[in-house]
N, C-alpha and C positions, 0 to 999 in steps of 0.2 A: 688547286691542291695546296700552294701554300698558304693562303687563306685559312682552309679548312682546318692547317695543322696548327696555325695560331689557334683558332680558334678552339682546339683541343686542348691546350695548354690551357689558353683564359677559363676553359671550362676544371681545369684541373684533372684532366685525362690524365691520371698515375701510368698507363699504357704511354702516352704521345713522352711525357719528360721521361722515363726509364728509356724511352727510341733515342731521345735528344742526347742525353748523357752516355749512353752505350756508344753512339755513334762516336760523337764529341769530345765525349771525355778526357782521352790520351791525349787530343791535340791540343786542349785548353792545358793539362796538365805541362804537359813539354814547353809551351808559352812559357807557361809563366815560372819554369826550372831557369828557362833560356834569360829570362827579363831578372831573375831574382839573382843571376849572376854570384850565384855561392854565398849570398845573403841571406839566405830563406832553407833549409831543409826539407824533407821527403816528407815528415809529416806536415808541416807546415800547408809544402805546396798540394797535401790531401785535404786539408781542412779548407783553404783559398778555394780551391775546387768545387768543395757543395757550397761556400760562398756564392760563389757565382754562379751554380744554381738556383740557390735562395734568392738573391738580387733578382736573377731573371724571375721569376715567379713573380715578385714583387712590381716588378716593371712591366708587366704583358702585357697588361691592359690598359697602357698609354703607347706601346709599340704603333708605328705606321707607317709601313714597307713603303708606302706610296712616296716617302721622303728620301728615299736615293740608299739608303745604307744598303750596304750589301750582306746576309745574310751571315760570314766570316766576319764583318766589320762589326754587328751586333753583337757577336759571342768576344771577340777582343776586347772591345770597349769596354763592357762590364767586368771581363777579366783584369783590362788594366785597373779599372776602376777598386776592383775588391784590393787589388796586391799594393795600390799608392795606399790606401787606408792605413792598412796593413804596416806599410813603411812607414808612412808618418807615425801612427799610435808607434813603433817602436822607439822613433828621435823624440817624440813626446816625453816619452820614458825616461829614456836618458840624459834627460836635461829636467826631471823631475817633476813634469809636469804630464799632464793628461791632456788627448785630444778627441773632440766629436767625430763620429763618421760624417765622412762630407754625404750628402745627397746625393743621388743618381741622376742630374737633370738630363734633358730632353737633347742635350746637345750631341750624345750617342745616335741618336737616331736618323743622323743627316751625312752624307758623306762626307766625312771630314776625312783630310790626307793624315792630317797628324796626329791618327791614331797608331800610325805606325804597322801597317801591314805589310807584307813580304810577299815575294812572289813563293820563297820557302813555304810561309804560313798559308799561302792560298793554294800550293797544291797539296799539302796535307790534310786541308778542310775537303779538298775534291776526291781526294784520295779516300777519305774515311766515307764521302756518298759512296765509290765503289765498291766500298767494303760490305758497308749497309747490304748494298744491290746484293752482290755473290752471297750474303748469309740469307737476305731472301730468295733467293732463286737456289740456292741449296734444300732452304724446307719444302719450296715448292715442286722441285721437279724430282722426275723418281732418281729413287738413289744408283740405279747402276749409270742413268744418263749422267749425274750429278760426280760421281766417280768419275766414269771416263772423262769428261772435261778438266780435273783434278789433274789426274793420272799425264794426259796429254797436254794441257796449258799448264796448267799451277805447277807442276812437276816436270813440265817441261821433255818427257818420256816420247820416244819417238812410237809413231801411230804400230808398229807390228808391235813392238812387247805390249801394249795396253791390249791389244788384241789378241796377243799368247796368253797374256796372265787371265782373261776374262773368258778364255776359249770362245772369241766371236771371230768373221773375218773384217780386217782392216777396212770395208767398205762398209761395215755395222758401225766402225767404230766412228769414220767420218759421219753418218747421218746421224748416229744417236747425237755427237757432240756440236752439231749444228744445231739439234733442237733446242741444246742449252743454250747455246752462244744466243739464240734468237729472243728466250727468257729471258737470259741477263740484259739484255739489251733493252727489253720491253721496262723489265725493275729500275734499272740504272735510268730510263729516264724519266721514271716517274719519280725515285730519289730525287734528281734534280731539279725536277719540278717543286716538290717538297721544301727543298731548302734552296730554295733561290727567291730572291726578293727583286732581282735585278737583270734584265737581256743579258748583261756581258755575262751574269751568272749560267746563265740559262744556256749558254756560247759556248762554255769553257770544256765541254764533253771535244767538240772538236779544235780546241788547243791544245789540248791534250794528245791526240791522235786517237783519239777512238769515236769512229764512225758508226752513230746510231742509227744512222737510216743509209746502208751502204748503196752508191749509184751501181747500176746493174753491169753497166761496162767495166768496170774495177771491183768487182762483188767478191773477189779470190785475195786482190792485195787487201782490199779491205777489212777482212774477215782475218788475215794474219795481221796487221799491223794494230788491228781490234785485240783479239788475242795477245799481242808481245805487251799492248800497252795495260793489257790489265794484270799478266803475269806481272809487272815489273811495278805495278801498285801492289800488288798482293804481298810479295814480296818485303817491300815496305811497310807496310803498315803492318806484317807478322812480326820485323824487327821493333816496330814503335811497341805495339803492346808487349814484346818482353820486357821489354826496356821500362815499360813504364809499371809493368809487374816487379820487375825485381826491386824498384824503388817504393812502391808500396810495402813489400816487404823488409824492406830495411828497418 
C-alpha cells in the first residue's frame, strides 16, 4: 500500500497530495513554528508549508523507501530543508547580498539521526494516521454507529446517557460501538500501512497502546485501553488544528 501511494503522487494524484497535506499538514506547520523559534511568522510558516509541498512533488520520483528513511523522517527533511533556505536567503539579505536555493540531494532519503526527530514529532505524525483513520471510518460507517462511538469514547459519556439521548438500550449501545471500534481499527491499519516506509513504523500502532489485532484472552482490556488511547489522540490533535487554525488566521 505504500508503494501504491507513492506511486499516486508520482502520478500526480491531486486526490493522494490533498490526503498527504490534510493529514500532514498541522504537524509540518507546528515543526517548523517550533524550529523558527520567533524568527519566522504565521504567514511565513504558511508559505514554508506549500514549499514543502512543492519540494515534495518535485523530489517523488527519486524517493526509495527501500533506503531506511522513515516516512516522518521524509516529511522533516524537506521541511527542514525548505525553512534553512529560507533562513539563509534572509542573512543573504542582510549582509546585502543574495543567495541560491541549495538543491534537495539524496541525502534525505537515508536514515540519518541528524535530521533531528523527536519522539514529540513522531507521535504527532502517528497521531495525524489516527486522525486520518476516525475521518475515514466516520464517512464509512452509518451515522448513528459513528455517533455513539463519539458520544461514548470521543466524549467520553458514560454508556446509559448515549443510550437515553438515543432511546436505545445500553446493550444496543455496546454492539453498535463495537462495530465501529472494529472499522476503526481495520482503517487505522491500513493508514499505517500507507504511510510507513519502515517495520518500527509499521510497530508503533502497539507503542502506542492501541491493539489492532486484540488477543482473545484480554479482548475487554484491550478494547478499553484501544478506546482511552484513541480518545486521548483525538483530543490532541482537535487542540493542534485550532491552534494551527487561529495562526492561519492571524
Amino acid at each position: 500500500m505504500t508503494t501504491g501511494f507513492v506511486k499516486r503522487l508520482r502520478c500526480n494524484d491531486q486526490a493522494a497530495w490533498f490526503e498527504l497535506w490534510e493529514t500532514f499538514g498541522p504537524v509540518v506547520r507546528a515543526q517548523l513554528t517550533k524550529w523558527g523559534r520567533g524568527r519566522i511568522g504565521a504567514e511565513t510558516v504558511r508559505d514554508l508549508s506549500q514549499e514543502t509541498l512543492a519540494a515534495l512533488s518535485e523530489s517523488i520520483d527519486r524517493f526509495d523507501p527501500t533506503r531506511g528513511a522513515r516516512f516522518s523522517t521524509w516529511l522533516l527533511a524537506i521541511a527542514k530543508h525548505v525553512l534553512g533556505d529560507e533562513l539563509d536567503r534572509r542573512g543573504a539579505q542582510k549582509r546585502g547580498g543574495s543567495k541560491r536555493a541549495a538543491e534537495l540531494d539524496d541525502s534525505w532519503m537515508a536514515a540519518a539521526p541528524g535530521v533531528g526527530v523527536d519522539a514529540q514529532y513522531e507521535a504527532a505524525v502517528f497521531a495525524a494516521k489516527v486522525e486520518a483513520a476516525l475521518r475515514a471510518t466516520e464517512k464509512e460507517a452509518d451515522f448513528t454507529d459513528f455517533s455513539i462511538y463519539s458520544m461514548r469514547v470521543l466524549e467520553n459519556k458514560p454508556g446509559r446517557d448515549v443510550a437515553a439521548a438515543l432511546g436505545i438500550s445500553e446493550p444496543t449501545v455496546s454492539r453498535r460501538l463495537a462495530k465501529v471500534r472494529e472499522l476503526l481499527r481495520m482503517r487505522l491499519s491500513e493508514m499505517i500501512l500507507v504511510y510507513s516506509f519502515t517495520q518500527e513504523e509499521r510497530d508503533e500502532a502497539a507503542r502506542n497502546g492501541i491493539h489492532l489485532t486484540p488477543k482473545q484472552e484480554s479482548a475487554a482490556a484491550d478494547d478499553a485501553l484501544f478506546d482511552d488511547a484513541i480518545a486521548e489522540i483525538h483530543h490532541r490533535q482537535a487542540e493542534l488544528r485550532r491552534s494551527d487554525q487561529a495562526a492561519r488566521l492571524r
